[in-house]
LUMBAVEX-465306 format. One record per residue (C-alpha): chain; x, y, z. Coordinates in nm, 3 decimals, always signed. Example, Ala and Ser with C-alpha at 12.3 -4.5 7.8 and 13.67 -1.06 7.14 Angstrom:
<site A <+1.230 -0.450 +0.780>>
<site A <+1.367 -0.106 +0.714>>
***
This chain:
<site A <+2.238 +1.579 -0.649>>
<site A <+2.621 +1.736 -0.592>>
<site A <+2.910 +1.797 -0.721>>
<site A <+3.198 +2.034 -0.657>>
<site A <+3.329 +2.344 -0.890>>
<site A <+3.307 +2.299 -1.244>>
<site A <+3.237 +1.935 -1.222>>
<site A <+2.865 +1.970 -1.124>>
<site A <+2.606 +2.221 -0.855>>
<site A <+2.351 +2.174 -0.639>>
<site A <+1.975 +2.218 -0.775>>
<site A <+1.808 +2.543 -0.765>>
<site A <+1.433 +2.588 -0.832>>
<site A <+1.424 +2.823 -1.157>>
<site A <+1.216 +2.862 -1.456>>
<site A <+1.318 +2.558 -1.624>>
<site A <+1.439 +2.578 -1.992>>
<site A <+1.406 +2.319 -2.246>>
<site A <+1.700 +2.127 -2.398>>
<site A <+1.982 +2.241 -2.619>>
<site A <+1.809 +2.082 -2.942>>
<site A <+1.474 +2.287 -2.892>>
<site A <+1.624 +2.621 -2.835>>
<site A <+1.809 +2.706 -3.145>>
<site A <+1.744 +3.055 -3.325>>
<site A <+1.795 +2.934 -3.694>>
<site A <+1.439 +3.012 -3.906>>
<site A <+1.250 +2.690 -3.943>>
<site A <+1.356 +2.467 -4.221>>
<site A <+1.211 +2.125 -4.231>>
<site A <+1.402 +1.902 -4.142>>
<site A <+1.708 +2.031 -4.070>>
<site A <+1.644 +2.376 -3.941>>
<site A <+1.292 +2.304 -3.777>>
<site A <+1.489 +2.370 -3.411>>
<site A <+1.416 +2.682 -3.228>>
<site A <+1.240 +2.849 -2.923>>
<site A <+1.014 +3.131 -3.032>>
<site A <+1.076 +3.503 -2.953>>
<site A <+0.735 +3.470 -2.791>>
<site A <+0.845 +3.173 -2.578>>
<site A <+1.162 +3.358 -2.489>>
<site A <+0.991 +3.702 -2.405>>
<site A <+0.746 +3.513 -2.174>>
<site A <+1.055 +3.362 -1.989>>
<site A <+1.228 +3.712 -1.963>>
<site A <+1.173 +3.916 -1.689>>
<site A <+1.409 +4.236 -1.583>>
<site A <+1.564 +4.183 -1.237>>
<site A <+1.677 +4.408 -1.022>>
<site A <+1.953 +4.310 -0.758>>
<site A <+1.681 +4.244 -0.478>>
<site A <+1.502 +4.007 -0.737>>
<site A <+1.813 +3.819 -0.816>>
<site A <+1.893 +3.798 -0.458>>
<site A <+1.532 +3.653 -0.394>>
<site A <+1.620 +3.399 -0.696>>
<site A <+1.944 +3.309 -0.557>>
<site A <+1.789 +3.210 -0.208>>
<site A <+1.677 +2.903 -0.449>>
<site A <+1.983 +2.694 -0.412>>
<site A <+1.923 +2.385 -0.207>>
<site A <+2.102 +2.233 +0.080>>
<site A <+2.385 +2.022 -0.043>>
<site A <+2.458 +1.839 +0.316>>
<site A <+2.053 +1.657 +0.240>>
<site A <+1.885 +1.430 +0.045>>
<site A <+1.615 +1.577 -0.226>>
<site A <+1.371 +1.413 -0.023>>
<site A <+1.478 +1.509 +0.277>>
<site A <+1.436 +1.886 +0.141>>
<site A <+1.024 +1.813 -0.002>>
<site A <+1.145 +1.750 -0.319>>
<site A <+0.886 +1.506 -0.535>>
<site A <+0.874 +1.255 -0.776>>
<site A <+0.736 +1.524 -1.055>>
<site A <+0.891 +1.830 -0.903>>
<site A <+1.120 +1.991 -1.194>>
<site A <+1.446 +2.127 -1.099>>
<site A <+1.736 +2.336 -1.236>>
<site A <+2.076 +2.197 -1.227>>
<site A <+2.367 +2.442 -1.277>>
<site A <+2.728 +2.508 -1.159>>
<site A <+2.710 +2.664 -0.862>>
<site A <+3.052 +2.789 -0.789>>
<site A <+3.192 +2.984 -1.061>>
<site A <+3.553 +2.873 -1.039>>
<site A <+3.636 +2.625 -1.318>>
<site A <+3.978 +2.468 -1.349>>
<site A <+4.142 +2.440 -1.707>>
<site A <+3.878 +2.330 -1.966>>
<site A <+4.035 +2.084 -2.222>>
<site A <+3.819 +2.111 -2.571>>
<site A <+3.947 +1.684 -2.589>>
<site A <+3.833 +1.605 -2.290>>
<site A <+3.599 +1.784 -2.162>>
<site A <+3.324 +1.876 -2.420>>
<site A <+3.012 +1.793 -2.222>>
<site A <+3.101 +2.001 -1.959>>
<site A <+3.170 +2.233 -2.185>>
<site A <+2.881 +2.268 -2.360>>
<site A <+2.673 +2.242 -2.014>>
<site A <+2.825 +2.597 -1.909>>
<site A <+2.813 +2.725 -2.266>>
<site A <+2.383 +2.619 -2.165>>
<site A <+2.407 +2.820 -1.832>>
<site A <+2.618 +3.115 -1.981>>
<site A <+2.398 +3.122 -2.308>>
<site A <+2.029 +3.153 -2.098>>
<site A <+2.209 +3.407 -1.838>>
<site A <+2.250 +3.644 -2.122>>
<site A <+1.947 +3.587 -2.304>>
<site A <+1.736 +3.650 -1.979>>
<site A <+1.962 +3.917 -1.810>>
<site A <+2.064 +3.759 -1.492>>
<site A <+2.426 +3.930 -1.584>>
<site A <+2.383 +4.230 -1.721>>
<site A <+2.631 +4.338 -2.084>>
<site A <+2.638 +4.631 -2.291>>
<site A <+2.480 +4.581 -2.610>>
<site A <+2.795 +4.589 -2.783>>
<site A <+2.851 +4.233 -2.574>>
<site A <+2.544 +4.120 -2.626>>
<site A <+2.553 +4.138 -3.029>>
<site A <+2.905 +3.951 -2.994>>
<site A <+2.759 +3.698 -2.805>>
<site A <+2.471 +3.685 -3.018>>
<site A <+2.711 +3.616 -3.348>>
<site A <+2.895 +3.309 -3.130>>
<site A <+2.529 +3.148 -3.026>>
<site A <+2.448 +3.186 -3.462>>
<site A <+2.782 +3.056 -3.522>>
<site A <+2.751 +2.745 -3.305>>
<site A <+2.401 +2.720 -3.415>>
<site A <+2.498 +2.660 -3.770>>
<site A <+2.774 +2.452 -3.638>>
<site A <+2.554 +2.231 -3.431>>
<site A <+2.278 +2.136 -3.688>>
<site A <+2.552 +2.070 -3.978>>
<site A <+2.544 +1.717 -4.088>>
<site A <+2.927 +1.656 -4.004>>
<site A <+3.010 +1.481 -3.720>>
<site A <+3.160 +1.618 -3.435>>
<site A <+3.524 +1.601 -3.477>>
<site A <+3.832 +1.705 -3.215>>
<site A <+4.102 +1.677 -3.505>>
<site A <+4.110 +2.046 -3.493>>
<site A <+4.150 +2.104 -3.117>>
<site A <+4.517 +2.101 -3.025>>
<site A <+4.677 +1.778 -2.893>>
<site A <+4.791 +1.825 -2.547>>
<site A <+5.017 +1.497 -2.415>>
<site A <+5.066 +1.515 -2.040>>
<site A <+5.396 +1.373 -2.063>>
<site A <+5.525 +1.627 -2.319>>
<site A <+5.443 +1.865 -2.094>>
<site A <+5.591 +1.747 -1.796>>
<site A <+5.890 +1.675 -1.995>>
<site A <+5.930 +2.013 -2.138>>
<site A <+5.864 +2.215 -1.778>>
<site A <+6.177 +1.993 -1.662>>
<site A <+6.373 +2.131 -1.958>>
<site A <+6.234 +2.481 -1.847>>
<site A <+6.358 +2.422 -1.559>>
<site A <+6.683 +2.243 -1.611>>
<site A <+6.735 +2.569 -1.846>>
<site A <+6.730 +2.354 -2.188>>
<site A <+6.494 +2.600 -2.356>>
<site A <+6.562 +2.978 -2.438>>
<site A <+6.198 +3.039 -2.444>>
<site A <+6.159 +2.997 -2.034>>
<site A <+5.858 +3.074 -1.876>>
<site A <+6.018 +3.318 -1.665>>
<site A <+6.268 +3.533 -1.846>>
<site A <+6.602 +3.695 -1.691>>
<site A <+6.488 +3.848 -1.370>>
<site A <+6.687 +4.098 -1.325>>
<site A <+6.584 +4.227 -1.709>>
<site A <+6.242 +4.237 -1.584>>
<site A <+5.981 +4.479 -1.918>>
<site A <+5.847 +4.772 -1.806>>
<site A <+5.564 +5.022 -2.001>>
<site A <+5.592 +5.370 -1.989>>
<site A <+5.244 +5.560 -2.122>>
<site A <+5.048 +5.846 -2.138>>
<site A <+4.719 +5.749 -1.981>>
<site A <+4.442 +5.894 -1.798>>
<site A <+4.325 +5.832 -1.462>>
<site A <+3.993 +5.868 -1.283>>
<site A <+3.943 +5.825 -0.906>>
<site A <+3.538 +5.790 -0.828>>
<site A <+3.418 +6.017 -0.559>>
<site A <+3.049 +6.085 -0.401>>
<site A <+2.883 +6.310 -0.595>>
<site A <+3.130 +6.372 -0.850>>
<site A <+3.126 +6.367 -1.227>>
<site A <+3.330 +6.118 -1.423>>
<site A <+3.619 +6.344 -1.466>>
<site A <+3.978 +6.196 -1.628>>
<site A <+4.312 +6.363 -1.605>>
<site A <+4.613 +6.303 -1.802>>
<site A <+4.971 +6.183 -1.629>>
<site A <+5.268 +5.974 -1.722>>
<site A <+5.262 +5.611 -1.608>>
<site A <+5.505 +5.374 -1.519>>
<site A <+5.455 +5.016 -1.538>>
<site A <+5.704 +4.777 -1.367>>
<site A <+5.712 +4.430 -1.177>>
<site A <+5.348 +4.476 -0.995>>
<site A <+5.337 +4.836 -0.924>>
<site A <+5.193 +5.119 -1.138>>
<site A <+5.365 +5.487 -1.060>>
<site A <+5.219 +5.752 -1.205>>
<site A <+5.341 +6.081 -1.249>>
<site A <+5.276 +6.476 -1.344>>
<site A <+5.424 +6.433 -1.694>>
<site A <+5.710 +6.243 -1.862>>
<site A <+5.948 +6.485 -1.789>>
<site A <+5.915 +6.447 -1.382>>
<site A <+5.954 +6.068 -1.408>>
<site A <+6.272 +6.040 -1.294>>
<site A <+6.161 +6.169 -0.944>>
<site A <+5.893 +6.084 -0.659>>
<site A <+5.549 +5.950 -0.819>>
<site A <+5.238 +6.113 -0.760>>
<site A <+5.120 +5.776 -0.606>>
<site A <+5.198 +5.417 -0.662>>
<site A <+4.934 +5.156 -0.740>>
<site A <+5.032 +4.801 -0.575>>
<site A <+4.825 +4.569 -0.777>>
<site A <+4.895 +4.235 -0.595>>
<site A <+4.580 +4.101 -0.528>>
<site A <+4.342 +4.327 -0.705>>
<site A <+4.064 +4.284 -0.907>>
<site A <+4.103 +4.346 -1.256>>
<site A <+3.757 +4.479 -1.431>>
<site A <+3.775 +4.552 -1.839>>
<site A <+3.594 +4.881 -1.936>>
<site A <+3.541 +4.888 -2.299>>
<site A <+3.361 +4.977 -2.587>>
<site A <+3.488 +4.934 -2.921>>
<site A <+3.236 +5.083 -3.114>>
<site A <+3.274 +5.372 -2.891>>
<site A <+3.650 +5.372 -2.904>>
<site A <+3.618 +5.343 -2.501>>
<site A <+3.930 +5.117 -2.377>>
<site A <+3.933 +5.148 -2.005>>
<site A <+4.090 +4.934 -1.680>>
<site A <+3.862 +4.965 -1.331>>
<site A <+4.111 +4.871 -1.059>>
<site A <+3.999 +4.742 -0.746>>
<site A <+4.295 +4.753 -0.498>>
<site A <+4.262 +4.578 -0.182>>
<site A <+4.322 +4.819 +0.133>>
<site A <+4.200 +4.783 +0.514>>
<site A <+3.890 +4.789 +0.511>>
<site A <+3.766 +4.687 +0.181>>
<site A <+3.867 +4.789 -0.168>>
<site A <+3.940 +5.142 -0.389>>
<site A <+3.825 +5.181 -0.734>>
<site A <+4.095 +5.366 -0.992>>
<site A <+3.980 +5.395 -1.343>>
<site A <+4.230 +5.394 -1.605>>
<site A <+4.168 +5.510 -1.963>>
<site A <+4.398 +5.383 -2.279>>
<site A <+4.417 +5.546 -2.629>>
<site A <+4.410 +5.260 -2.857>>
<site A <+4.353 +4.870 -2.823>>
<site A <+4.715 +4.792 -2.865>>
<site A <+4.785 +4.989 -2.603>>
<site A <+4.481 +4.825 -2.342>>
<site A <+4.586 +4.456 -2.453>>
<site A <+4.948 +4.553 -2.329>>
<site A <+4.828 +4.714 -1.983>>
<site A <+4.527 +4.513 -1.949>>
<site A <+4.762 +4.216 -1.997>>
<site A <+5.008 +4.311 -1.765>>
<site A <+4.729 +4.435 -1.454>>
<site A <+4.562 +4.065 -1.467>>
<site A <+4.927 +3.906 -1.451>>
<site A <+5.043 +4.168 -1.137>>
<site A <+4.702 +4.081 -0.995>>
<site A <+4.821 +3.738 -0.966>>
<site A <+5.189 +3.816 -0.832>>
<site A <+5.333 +3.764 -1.201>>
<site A <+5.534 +4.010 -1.352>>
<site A <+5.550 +4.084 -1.773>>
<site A <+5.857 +3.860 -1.758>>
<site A <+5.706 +3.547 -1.782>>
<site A <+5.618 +3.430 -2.133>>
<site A <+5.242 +3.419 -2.096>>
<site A <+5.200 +3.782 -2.091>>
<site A <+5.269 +3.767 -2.473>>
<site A <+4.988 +3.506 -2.475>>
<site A <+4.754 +3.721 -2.262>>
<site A <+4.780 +4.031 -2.510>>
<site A <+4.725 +3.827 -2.792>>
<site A <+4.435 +3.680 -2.626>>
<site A <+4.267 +4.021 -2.525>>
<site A <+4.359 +4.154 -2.876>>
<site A <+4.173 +3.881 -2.993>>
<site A <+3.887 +3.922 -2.748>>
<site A <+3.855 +4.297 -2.922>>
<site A <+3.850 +4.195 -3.250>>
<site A <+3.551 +3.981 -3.154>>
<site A <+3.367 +4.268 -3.021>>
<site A <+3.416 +4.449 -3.328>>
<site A <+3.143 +4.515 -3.560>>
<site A <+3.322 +4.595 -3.863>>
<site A <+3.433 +4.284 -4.080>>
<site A <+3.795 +4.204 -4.143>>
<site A <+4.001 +4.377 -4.441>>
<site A <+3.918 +4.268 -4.763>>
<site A <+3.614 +4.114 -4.672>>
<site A <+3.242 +4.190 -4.800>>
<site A <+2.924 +4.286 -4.620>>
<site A <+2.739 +4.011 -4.519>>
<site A <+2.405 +3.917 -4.789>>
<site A <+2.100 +3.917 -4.580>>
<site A <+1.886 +3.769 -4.865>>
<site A <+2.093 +3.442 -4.866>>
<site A <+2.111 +3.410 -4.472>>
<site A <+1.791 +3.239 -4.248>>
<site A <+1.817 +3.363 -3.917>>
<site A <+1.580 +3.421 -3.687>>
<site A <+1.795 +3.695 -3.488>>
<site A <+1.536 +3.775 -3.212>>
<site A <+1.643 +3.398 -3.092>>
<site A <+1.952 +3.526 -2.992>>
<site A <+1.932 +3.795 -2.755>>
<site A <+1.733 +3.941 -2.475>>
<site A <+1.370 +4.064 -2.557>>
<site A <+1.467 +4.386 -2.461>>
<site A <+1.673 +4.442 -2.787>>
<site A <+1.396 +4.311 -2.989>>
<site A <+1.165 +4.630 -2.871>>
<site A <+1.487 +4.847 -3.001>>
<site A <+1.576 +4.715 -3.352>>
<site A <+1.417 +4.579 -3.595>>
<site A <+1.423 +4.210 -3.708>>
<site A <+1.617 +4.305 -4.005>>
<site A <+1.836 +4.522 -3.803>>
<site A <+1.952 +4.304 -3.611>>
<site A <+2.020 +4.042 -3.836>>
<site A <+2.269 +4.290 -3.997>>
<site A <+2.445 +4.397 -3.695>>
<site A <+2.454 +4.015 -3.563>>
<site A <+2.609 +3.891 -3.950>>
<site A <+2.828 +4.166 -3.942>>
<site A <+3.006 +4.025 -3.593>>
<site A <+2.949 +3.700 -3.703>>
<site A <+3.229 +3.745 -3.962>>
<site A <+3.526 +3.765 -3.719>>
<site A <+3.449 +3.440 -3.579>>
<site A <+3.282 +3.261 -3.900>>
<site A <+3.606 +3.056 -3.868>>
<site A <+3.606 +2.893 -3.555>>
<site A <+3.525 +2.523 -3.494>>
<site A <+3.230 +2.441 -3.249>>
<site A <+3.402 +2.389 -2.959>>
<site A <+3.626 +2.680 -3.016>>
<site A <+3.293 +2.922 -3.073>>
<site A <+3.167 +2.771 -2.701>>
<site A <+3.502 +2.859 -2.530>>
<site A <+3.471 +3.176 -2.677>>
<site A <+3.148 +3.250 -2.553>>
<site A <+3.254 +3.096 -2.174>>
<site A <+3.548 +3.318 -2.153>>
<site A <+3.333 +3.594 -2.262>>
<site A <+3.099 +3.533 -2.016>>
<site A <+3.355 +3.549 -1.736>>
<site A <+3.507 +3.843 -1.850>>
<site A <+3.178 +4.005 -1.762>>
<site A <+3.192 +4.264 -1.462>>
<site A <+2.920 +4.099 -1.256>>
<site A <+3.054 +3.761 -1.313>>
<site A <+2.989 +3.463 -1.080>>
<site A <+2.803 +3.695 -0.838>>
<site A <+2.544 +3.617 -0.618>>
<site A <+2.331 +3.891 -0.440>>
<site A <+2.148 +3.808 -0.128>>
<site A <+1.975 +4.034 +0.087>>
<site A <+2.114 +4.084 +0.456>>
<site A <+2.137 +4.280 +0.784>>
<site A <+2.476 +4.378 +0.958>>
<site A <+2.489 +4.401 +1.346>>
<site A <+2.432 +4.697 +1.420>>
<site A <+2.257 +4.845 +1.130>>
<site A <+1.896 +4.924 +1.114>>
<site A <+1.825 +4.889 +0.760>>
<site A <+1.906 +4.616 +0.478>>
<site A <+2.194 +4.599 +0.273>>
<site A <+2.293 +4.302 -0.001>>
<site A <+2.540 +4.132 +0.011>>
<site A <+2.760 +4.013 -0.318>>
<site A <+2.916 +3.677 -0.309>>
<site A <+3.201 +3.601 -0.521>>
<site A <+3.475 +3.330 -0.592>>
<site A <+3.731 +3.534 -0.403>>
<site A <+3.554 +3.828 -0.220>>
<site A <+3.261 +3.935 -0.047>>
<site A <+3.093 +4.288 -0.105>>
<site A <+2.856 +4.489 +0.069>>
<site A <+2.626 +4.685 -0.132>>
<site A <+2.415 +4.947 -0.102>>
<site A <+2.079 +4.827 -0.163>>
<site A <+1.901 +5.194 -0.301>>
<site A <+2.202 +5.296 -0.518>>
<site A <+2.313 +4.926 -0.622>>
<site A <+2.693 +5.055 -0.542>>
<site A <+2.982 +4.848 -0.394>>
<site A <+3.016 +5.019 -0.008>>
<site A <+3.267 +4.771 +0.087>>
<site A <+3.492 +4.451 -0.022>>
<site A <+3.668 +4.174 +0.200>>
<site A <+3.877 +3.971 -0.007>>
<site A <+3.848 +3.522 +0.099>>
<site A <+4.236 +3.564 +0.082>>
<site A <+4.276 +3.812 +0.413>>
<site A <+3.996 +3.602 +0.564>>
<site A <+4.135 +3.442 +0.957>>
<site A <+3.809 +3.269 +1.001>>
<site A <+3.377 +3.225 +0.988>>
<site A <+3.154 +3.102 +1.236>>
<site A <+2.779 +3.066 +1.200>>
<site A <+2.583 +3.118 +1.516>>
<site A <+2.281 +2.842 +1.418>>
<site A <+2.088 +3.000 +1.721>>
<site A <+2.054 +3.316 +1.616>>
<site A <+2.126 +3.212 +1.217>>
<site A <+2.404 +3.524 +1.181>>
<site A <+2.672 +3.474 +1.022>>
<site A <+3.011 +3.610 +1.168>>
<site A <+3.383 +3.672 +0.968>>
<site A <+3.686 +3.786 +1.094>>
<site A <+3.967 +3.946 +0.842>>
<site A <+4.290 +4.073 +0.881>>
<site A <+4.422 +4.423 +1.048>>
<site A <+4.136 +4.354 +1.301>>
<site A <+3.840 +4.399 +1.066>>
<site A <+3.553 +4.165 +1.168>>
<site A <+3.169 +4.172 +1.038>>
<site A <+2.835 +3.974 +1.133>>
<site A <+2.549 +3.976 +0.963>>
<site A <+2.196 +3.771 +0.959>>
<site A <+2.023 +3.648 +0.616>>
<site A <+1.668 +3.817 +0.535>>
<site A <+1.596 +3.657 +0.166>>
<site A <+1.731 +3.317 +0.268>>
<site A <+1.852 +3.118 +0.560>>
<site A <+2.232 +3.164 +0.616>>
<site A <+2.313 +2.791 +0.543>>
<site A <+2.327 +2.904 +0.187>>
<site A <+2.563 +3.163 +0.251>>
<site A <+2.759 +3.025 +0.427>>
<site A <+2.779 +2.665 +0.210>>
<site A <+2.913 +2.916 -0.043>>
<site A <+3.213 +3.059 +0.165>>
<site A <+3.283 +2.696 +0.232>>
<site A <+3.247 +2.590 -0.112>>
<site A <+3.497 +2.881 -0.240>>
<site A <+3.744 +2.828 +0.030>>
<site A <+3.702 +2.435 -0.029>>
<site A <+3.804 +2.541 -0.398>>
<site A <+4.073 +2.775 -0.318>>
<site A <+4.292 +2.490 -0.163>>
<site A <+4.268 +2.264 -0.457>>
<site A <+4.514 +2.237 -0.731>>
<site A <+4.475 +2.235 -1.110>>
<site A <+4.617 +1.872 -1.099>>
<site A <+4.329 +1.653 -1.311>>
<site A <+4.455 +1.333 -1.060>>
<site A <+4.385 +1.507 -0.765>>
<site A <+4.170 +1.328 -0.582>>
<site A <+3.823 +1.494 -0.433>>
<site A <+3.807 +1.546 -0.098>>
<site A <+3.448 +1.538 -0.029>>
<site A <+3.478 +1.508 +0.336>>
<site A <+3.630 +1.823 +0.356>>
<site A <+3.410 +1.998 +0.157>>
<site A <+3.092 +1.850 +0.343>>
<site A <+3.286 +2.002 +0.647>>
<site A <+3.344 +2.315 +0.533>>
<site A <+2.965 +2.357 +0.411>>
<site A <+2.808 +2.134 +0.561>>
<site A <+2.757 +2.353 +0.916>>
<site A <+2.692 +2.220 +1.253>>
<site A <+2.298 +2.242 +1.292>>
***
C-alpha cells in the first residue's frame, strides 16, 4: 500500500491510534461532547524516546518494491499508514482537505507522544490549535470552504503573463538593480567544543544572499569581518517569545558538511524581517521579489500565535464557562508539571489569538507549525561508517543527510542531496556507498535496519526533488520504483 510524497506512505508497524472522532480532548458531554481519548489512554501510549529508540522505530517502514503479503503481513495484522517523505507540494484548503486533515492526524500524535521534540512554549500553541479545531470539528455546522480563498488556475496563469509582459507594477521581482538591503545591530554566536554560549555584538549587512558583518557601524564602509553566503543553507528558527529569545541558527553548506552560526535579533519585527529574508537567500531569492513582504507577515503572524498574552483590548479567558479537558492535548509529560487547571489557563489564554480561524485554517496552522520544527521530517537510524569502530546515527532528511554523534546526540557532519554525484548499494555486503562533490565520498552499513530502507529514502527524496509543483504532472512511478526499488 504506496504512494509517493504528500499523496500517501508506505506502512510502518507502530502503536496504532484510534480514529480522529475518538480522540478529541473536549470534557464529556452527552451527546455532543462525549468524544475523547483519556489522559490515561494517552499516558499509556507515551513513552520518551531517545534518538536510538526512534531510530529502532523508524527501522519499521516496510518495503515499498513488495506486496504486504509478500512481507508476512496477515489478514488481522494492524498497521500504521503515514506520509513517509516529508516533502509536500502546495496544499490547497479547496481541494485538498482530506489530505489535509490526514497530516494534521500524523503531526497532531507526533507532538502529543514526542517523536519531535518542542519547547513548551510550542507545545501550549499547538495545544490551543488542537482545542480550537476540536470545538470546530464537533460544531453542528457543516463543513463549509466559502471562507477559504478562491484560487482559479486560469487567473493565475493569466496574471503571471501580465507579470511578465510587465502589465502590473506589483511584479514579482522588483527593479533589479534597486535590489533592499538591512543594515542591523545583531549578535552573533559561533558554537565551539567545549565552549559556553557566548554572543557578541557587530554591525550586519544584509544584501542579495550574502550577510557581511562587521566591527561596528562606523567600519561598514570597509572589508567585513566575514561574509555569510547563504545559498543553500538551512534555515533553523530559535525562539522564545515568552522569553523574549528571537534567534536564527544558520547552517551553511561548506566541504565537508555544514557550519552552525547563531544569530540573535532584538525584537520580533526585527527577526520576521531577517528571518524572512535568510529562508528566501536560502533558496537563491533575494528581498526583491514580492513574497518576502508575504514571508514577514507570515512569520509575524507565526509569533503572535506563540504568544501567550491575548490581543489588546481583549479579556482573560473565563475558566468556569469553558469544558476542556486540557490534559487531552499535550504530552503526559506536561501533565506531571501543571496542574489541570493550569493548564487550561495557559492553553485558553493562546487559544485567543487564533479563536478566529476557520477549521481548515486552524489545521494549516498547526502543519506549518509542525514543519517549522527543528527536527522536522527526520529520521534517525543507527549505522556504521567504513572505517569506524563504533556506531554512529545517521539523520535522514528531505534534502540532507547528517551524521550524528550517537553519546552527545550532536550533528558531526552534513551532506546536502543537492552536491550529491551519485549512491550505490553493495546488496552483498548491504553498505551503502555516496559520493559528493569536491571529492567527499562516505559508506556506511545499517545496524537497526537493513539498508533497503535507507536507501528507498534517498531514492524517494531525490525521486521528489525532480518533480514540479505542477498538479497535472503526471506520476512517474517507474522511476520512482527505480530509484528505490534497488537491485536485490
Amino acid at each position: 500500500m504506496e504512494a509517493l510524497g504528500e499523496r500517501a506512505v508506505p506502512c510502518t508497524v507502530r502503536p496504532w491510534c484510534p480514529p480522529m472522532t475518538q480522540r478529541m480532548g473536549l470534557q464529556p458531554r452527552p451527546p455532543a461532547y462525549g468524544l475523547g481519548t483519556t489522559p490515561v489512554e494517552l499516558a499509556k501510549m507515551y513513552q520518551q524516546l531517545s534518538m536510538v529508540d526512534k531510530a529502532i522505530i523508524n527501522a519499521g517502514w516496510l518495503d515499498s518494491s513488495r506486496s504486504l503479503m509478500e512481507q508476512g503481513i496477515g489478514e488481522h495484522d494492524r498497521l500504521q499508514l503515514r506520509f513517509k517523505y516529508h516533502c509536500f507540494f502546495d496544499l490547497n484548503p479547496k481541494y485538498d482537505a482530506v489530505r489535509i486533515t490526514q497530516l494534521y492526524e500524523q503531526a497532531r500524535w507526533s507532538i502529543l507522544l514526542e517523536e519531535i521534540n518542542c519547547t513548551e512554549e510550542e507545545m501550549l500553541m499547538f495545544a490551543s490549535l488542537q482545542y480550537h479545531i476540536c470545538k470546530m470539528t464537533i460544531s453542528t455546522e457543516p463543513l463549509d470552504f466559502s471562507n477559504e480563498p478562491e484560487i482559479d488556475e486560469v487567473e493565475v496563469a493569466l496574471s503571471n503573463l501580465e507579470v511578465t509582459l510587465g502589465g502590473k507594477t506589483d511584479r514579482i521581482l522588483e527593479d533589479i538593480t534597486d535590489v533592499p538591503k538591512l543594515a542591523d545591530s545583531l549578535k552573533l554566536f559561533r558554537p565551539k567544543r567545549l565552549a559556553l554560549r557566548s554572543y557578541k555584538e557587530y554591525w550586519f549587512v544584509f544584501k542579495d544572499t550574502t550577510i557581511s558583518y562587521y566591527k561596528n557601524k562606523e567600519t561598514a564602509s570597509g572589508e567585513p569581518i566575514e561574509q555569510l553566503h547563504l545559498r543553500g543553507c538551512e534555515v533553523v528558527p530559535d525562539v522564545n517569545v515568552t522569553d523574549k529569545k528571537f534567534g536564527i541558527k544558520l547552517l551553511l553548506p561548506v566541504a565537508d558538511g555544514m557550519n552552525e552560526v547563531y544569530i540573535r535579533c532584538d525584537s520580533e519585527t526585527q527577526y520576521a524581517k531577517w528571518k524572512a529574508a535568510c529562508t528566501l537567500a536560502s533558496k537563491g531569492k533575494t528581498m526583491a521579489y514580492s513574497s518576502y513582504r508575504s514571508e514577514v507577515k507570515n512569520i509575524q503572524s507565526f509569533l503572535q500565535m506563540k504568544s501567550l498574552a491575548p490581543p489588546p483590548g481583549q479579556s482573560a479567558p473565563d475558566l468556569d464557562a469553558m469544558e476542556m479537558n486540557a490534559e487531552c492535548f499535550v504530552s503526559p509529560r506536561y501533565t506531571k508539571r501543571y496542574k489541570t487547571k493550569q493548564l487550561t489557563e495557559r492553553i485558553l489564554e493562546a487559544h485567543q489569538n487564533i479563536a478566529s480561524l476557520s477549521l481548515n485554517e486552524a489545521k494549516m496552522r498547526f502543519i506549518r507549525a509542525w514543519q517549522s520544527l527543528a527536527e522536522f521530517g527526520i529520521k534517525y537510524y543507527i549505522v556504521r561508517f567504513r572505517g569506524s569502530k563504533k556506531d554512529e546515527l545517521m539523520g535522514i532528511s528531505y534534502n540532507r543527510l547528517i551524521r550524528i554523534d550517537m553519546s552527545t546526540g550532536l550533528p558531526v557532519t552534513t551532506w546536502r542531496f543537492a552536491n550529491m554525484k551519485q549512491w550505490n548499494v553493495n546488496w552483498e555486503i548491504r553498505q551503502v556507498a555516496i559520493e559528493f562533490d569536491h571529492n567527499v565520498s562516505i559508506a556506511f552499513s545499517c545496524v537497526s535496519c537493513d539498508c533497503k530502507v535507507v536507501h528507498e529514502y534517498i531514492g524517494g527524496y531525490i525521486f521528489l526533488s525532480t518533480r514540479s509543483k505542477d498538479q497535472n504532472e503526471t506520476l512517474d512511478e517507474e522511476l520512482f520504483h527505480k530509484l528505490t526499488g534497488g537491485q536485490e
